[in-house]
C-alpha positions in Angstrom: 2.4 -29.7 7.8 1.5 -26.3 6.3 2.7 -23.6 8.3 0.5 -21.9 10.9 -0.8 -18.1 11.2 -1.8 -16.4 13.7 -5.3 -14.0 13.0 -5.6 -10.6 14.5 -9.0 -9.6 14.2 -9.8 -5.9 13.6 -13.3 -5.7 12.1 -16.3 -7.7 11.4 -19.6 -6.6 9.8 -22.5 -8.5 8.3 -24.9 -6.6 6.1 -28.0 -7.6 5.7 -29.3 -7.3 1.6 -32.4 -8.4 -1.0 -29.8 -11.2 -2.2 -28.9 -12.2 0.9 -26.5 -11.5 3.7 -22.9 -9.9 2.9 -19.8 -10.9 5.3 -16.8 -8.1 6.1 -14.1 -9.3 7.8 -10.7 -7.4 8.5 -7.5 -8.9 10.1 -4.2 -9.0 10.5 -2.0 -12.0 9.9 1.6 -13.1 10.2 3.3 -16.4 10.5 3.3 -18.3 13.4 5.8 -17.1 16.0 6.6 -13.9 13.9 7.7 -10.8 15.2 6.5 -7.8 13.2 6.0 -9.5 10.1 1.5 -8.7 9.7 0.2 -8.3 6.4 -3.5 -7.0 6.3 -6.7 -7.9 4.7 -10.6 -7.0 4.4 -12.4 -10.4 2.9 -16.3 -9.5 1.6 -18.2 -12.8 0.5 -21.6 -12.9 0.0 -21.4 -10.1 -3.0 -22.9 -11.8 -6.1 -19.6 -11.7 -8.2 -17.4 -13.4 -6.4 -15.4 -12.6 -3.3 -13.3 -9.4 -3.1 -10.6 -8.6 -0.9 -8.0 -5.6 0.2 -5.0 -5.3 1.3 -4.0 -2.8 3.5 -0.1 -1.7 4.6 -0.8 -0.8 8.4 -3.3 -1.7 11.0 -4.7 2.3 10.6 -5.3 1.4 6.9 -6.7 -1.4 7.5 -9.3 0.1 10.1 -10.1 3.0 7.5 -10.2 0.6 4.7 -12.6 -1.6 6.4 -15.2 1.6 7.1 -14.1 2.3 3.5 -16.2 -0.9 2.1 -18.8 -0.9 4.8 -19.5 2.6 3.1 -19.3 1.4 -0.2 -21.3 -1.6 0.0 -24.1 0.7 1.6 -24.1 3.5 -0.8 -22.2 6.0 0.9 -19.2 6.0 -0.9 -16.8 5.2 -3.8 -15.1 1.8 -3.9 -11.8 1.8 -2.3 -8.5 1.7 -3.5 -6.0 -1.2 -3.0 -3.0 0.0 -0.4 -0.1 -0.6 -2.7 1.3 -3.7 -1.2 
């Protein structure tokens, strides 16, 4: 059985665009019954490439990061920089 992780929702945004509709999600995860152990993420599907993600080091990266692509993906800003893991 694979192991199980537990999702800590921070952020979730849908734009809506000519090609069609563009899904941001941000979240914590950790193993199952972890203490302490959450790595952080921002997922963006729906961009015509392919899907792109982040990683962040801290739930108060994550948070920025995740305003961080809203404002890129609407014009309003640079693309953002990976955390380094």
């Amino acid at each position: 059985m694979p192991d199980q992780m537990t999702l800590y929702p921070i952020a979730d945004d849908v734009l809506f665009a000519p090609g069609g509709k563009v899904v941001i999600r941000t979240y914590g995860v950790a193993p199952a019954g972890s203490a302490g152990a959450v790595s952080y993420r921002t997922w963006v599907t729906g961009v015509r490439d392919r899907p792109r993600y982040w990683r962040w080091g801290h739930f108060e990266d994550a948070a920025r990061g995740h305003r961080s692509v809203l404002e890129w993906l609407t014009g309003r800003g640079p693309q953002p920089a990976q955390a380094p893991s």
